[in-house]
C-alpha positions in Angstrom: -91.4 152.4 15.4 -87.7 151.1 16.2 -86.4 147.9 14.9 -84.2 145.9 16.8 -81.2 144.8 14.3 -78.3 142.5 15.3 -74.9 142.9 13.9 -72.5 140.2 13.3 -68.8 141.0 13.1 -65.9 139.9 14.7 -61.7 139.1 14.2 -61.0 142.4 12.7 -61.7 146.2 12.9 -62.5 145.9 9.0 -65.2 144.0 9.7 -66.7 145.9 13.4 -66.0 149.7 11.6 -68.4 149.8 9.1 -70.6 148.4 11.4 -70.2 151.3 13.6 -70.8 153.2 10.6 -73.8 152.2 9.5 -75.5 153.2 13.5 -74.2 156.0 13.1 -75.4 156.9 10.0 -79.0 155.3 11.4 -79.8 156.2 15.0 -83.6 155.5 14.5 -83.2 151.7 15.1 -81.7 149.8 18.1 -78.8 147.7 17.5 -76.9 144.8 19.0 -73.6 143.2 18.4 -72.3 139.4 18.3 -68.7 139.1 18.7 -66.0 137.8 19.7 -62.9 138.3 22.0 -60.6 140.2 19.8 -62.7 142.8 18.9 -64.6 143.3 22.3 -62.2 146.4 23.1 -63.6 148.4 20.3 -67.2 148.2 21.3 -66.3 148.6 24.7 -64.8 152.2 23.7 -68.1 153.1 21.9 -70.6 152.2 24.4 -72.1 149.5 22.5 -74.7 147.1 23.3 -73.0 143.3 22.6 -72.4 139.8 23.0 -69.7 137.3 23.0 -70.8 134.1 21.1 -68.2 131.3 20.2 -67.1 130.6 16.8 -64.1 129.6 15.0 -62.1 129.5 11.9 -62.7 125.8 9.4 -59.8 124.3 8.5 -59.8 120.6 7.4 -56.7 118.7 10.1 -57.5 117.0 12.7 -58.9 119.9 14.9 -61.7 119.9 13.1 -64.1 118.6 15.8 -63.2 121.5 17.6 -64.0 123.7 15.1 -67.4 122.5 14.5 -68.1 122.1 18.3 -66.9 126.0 18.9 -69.3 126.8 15.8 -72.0 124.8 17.4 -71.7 126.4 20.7 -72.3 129.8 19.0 -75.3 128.9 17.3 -77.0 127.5 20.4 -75.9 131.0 21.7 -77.1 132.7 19.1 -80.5 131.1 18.9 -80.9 131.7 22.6 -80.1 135.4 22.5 -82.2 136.0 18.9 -85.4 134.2 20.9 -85.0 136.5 23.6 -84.6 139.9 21.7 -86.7 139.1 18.7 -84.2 140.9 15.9 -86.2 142.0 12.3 -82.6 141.9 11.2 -79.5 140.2 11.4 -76.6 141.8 9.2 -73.6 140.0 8.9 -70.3 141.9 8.3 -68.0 138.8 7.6 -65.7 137.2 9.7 -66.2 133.8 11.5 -68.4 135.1 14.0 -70.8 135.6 11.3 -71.4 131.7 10.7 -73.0 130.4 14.0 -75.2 133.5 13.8 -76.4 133.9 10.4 -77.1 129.6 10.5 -79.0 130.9 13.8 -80.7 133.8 12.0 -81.8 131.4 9.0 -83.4 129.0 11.4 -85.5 131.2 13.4 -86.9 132.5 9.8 -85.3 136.4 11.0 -84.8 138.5 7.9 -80.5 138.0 7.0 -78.3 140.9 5.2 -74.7 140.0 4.1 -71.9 142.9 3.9 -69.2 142.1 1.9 -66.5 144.9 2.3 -63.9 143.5 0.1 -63.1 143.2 -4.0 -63.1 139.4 -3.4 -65.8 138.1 -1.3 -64.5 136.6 1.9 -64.7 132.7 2.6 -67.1 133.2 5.1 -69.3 135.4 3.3 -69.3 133.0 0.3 -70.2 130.5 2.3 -73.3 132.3 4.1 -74.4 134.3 0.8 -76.2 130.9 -0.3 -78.7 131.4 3.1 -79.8 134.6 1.8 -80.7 136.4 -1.1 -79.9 139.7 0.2 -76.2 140.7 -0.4 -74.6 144.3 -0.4 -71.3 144.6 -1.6 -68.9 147.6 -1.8 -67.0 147.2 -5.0 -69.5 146.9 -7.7 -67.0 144.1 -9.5 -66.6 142.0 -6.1 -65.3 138.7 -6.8 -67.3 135.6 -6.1 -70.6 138.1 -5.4 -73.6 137.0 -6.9 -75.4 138.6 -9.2 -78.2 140.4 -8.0 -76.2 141.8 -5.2 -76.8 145.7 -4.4 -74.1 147.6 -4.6 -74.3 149.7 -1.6 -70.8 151.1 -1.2 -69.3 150.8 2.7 -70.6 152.8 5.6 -68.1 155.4 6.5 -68.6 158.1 9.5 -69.7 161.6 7.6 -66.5 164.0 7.2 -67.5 167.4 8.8 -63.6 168.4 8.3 -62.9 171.6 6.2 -60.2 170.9 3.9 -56.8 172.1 5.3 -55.3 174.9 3.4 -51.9 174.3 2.1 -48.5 175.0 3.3 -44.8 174.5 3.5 -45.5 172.2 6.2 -46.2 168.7 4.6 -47.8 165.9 7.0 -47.6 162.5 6.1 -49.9 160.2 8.1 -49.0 156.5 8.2 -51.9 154.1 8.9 -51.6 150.2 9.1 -55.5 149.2 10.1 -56.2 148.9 13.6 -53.3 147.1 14.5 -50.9 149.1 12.9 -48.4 148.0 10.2 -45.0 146.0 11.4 -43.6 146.6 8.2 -43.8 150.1 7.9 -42.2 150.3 11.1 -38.7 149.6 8.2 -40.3 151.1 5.3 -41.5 154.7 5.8 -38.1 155.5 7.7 -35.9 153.9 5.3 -38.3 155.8 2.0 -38.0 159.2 4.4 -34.5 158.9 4.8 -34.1 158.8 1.1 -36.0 162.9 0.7 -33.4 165.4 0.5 -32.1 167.5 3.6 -34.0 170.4 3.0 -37.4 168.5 2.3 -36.4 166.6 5.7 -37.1 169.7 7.7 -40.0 170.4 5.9 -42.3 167.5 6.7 -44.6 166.0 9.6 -45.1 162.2 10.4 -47.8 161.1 12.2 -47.7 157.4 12.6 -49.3 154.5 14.1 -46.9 151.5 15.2 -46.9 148.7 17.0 -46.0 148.8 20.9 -42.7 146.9 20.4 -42.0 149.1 17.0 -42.0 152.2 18.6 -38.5 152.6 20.4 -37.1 151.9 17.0 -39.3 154.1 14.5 -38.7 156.9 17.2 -34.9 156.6 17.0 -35.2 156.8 13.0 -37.0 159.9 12.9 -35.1 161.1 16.1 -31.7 160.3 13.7 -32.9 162.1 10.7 -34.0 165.3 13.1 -38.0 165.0 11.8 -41.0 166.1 13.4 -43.1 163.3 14.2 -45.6 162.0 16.4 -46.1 158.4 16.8 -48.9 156.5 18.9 -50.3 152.7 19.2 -53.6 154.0 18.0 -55.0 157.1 16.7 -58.4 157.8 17.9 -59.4 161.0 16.3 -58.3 159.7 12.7 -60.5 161.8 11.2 -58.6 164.7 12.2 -55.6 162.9 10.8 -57.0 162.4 7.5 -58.0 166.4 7.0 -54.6 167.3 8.1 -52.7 165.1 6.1 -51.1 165.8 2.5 -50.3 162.5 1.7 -51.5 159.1 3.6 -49.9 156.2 3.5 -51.5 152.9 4.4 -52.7 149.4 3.9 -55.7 148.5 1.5 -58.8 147.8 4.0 -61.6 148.5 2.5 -62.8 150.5 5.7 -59.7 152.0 5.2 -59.6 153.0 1.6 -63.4 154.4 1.8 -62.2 156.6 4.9 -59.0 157.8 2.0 -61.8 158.8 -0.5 -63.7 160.3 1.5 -60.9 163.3 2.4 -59.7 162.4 -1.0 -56.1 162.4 0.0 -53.1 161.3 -2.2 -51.9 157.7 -1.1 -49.2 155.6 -1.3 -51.0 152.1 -0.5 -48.9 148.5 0.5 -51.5 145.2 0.2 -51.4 143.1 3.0 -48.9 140.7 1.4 -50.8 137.0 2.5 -54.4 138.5 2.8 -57.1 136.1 2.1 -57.3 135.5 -1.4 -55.0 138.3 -2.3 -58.1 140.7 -1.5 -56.1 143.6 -0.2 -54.4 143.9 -3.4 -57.8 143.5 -5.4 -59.0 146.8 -3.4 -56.1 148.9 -4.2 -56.6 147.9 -7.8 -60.9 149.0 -7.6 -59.4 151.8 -5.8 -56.6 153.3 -8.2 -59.8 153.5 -10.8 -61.4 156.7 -9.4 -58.6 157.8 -7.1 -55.2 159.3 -7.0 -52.8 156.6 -5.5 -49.4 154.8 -6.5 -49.9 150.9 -5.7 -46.2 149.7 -4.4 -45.0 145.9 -3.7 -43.2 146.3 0.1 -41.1 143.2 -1.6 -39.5 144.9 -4.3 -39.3 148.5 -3.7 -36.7 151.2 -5.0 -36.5 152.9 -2.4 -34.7 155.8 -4.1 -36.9 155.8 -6.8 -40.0 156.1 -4.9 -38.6 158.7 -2.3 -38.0 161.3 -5.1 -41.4 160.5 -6.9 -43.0 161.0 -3.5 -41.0 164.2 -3.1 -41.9 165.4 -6.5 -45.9 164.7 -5.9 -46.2 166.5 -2.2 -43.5 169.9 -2.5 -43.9 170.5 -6.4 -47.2 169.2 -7.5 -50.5 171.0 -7.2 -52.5 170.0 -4.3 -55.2 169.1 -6.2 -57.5 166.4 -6.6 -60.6 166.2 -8.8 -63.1 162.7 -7.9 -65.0 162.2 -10.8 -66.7 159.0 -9.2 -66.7 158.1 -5.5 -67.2 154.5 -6.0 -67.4 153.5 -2.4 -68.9 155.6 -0.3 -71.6 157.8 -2.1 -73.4 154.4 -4.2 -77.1 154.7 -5.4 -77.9 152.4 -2.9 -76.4 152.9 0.5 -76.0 150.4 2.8 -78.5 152.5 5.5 -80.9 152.7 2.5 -81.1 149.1 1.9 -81.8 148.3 5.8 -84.1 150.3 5.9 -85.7 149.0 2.2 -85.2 145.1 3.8 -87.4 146.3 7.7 -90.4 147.8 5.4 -90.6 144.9 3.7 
């Protein structure tokens, strides 16, 4: 018999992704979302089932009423729309959209799940773990978890890809989350212009920018005479990541699993200013079972690094041997534990 299951995610496509994921990987249950604004375009490009419920961020100034009246407004919403569809499940993928509706979820006595996808356990997530016993986590050392949380890895879409032969041909894919990465807009041109002339004319960029980046990043490449392609958003990234020789990126946790998966060499830049430094505590779970340089966008040499990247794509075996995949293929995947929690 299907189970109706509501997901809770909003802000961020770290937080809607491996909630995609995890539908995917489960068909045999119907599923609803609980969002918000920013991340409606996403579900809208799926064909999701959803709804937009009012939350907001807590931070102690004198807005604070309106914080607490936005949060409020959600969980009336909430409670509405959970009496009306009867979930078995409510999972809650972090974010603030996930307070009003996991409060909501606890006072209607419906069964609660909490994914954390990061090394340190989000504020929100913290916050909402002490409503429920039932807490996956991807990173079996997750900061702030508790204790008796499963470690079920991070939903990730399965790779039917065959790994692309090499060749002379190096592609370099350049991924900054879902909103692409300002920064390397300056970065990856000014590292690329550093490679020799001859390994110049012997690599492809693919890379997503931001709208306002792109005149600029195209001129670089355009300058340096580089094969490139550069878009606001890549929507068959899977193909990206099979083609690719060497991926560079930021340290989502969506992101990073997606890495591991293809296991692809990567050159990966924390968010500098994430919450709690989280990005940075990825890359560092990360570097343990997979082949990646961790580099400071602050303090780079950026002739230094050019020649080491040089050295590992044209010169180095393409090889790359995982003993451990430690977040995607877990004892306990997240799909396993749903189903574990609706049996119950």
């Amino acid at each position: 018999m299907r189970k109706r299951i509501f997901l809770s995610a909003g802000g961020t496509g770290g937080h809607i992704f491996p909630a995609i994921s995890l539908i995917e990987s489960n068909k045999k249950n119907d599923y609803y979302f609980l969002l918000d604004k920013r991340t409606e375009n996403i579900i809208k490009k799926k064909n999701l089932r959803y709804f937009k419920i009012q939350s907001s961020k807590i931070k102690f100034n004198f807005l604070l009423p309106i914080y607490f009246s936005k949060i409020l407004v959600g969980l009336f919403q909430s409670i509405i729309i959970f009496l009306k569809y009867k979930p078995e499940l409510v999972i809650g993928f972090g974010g603030y959209t996930s307070i009003p509706s996991i409060i909501a979820a606890r006072i209607l006595k419906i069964k609660i799940l909490i994914h954390e996808q990061n090394a340190v356990m989000g504020r929100t997530n913290r916050l909402l773990s002490y409503l429920t016993k039932n807490i996956a986590i991807t990173f079996e050392n997750t900061l702030y978890a508790r204790k008796k949380s499963y470690h079920t890895g991070i939903p990730v879409r399965k790779n039917n890809f065959i790994r692309k032969k090499s060749n002379s041909i190096k592609t370099i894919l350049v991924i900054g989350g879902s909103q692409g990465a300002r920064a390397f807009s300056t970065i990856v041109p000014k590292l690329i212009s550093h490679f020799s002339e001859e390994n110049k004319k012997k690599i492809f960029i693919i890379q997503q920018t931001r709208k306002s980046d792109m005149e600029r990043v195209t001129g670089s490449y355009n300058q340096m005479k580089i094969k490139f392609v550069v878009e606001e958003f890549l929507d068959n990234i899977y193909e990206q990541y099979n083609s690719s020789d060497l991926i560079i990126s930021r340290c989502g946790a969506s992101t990073l699993a997606e890495i591991e998966l293809f296991k692809k060499f990567a050159i990966l830049f924390p968010l500098p200013g994430s919450m709690s430094n989280h990005q940075y505590f990825n890359a560092l779970e990360f570097k343990k079972n997979n082949n990646c340089v961790i580099l400071d966008e602050k303090k780079i040499n950026f002739i230094k690094e050019a020649k080491k990247i040089e050295k590992k794509i044209f010169l180095e075996k393409n090889s790359y041997k995982l003993e451990k995949n430690i977040m995607v293929q877990t004892k306990l995947s997240l799909s396993t534990l749903v189903h574990k929690l609706l049996e119950e």
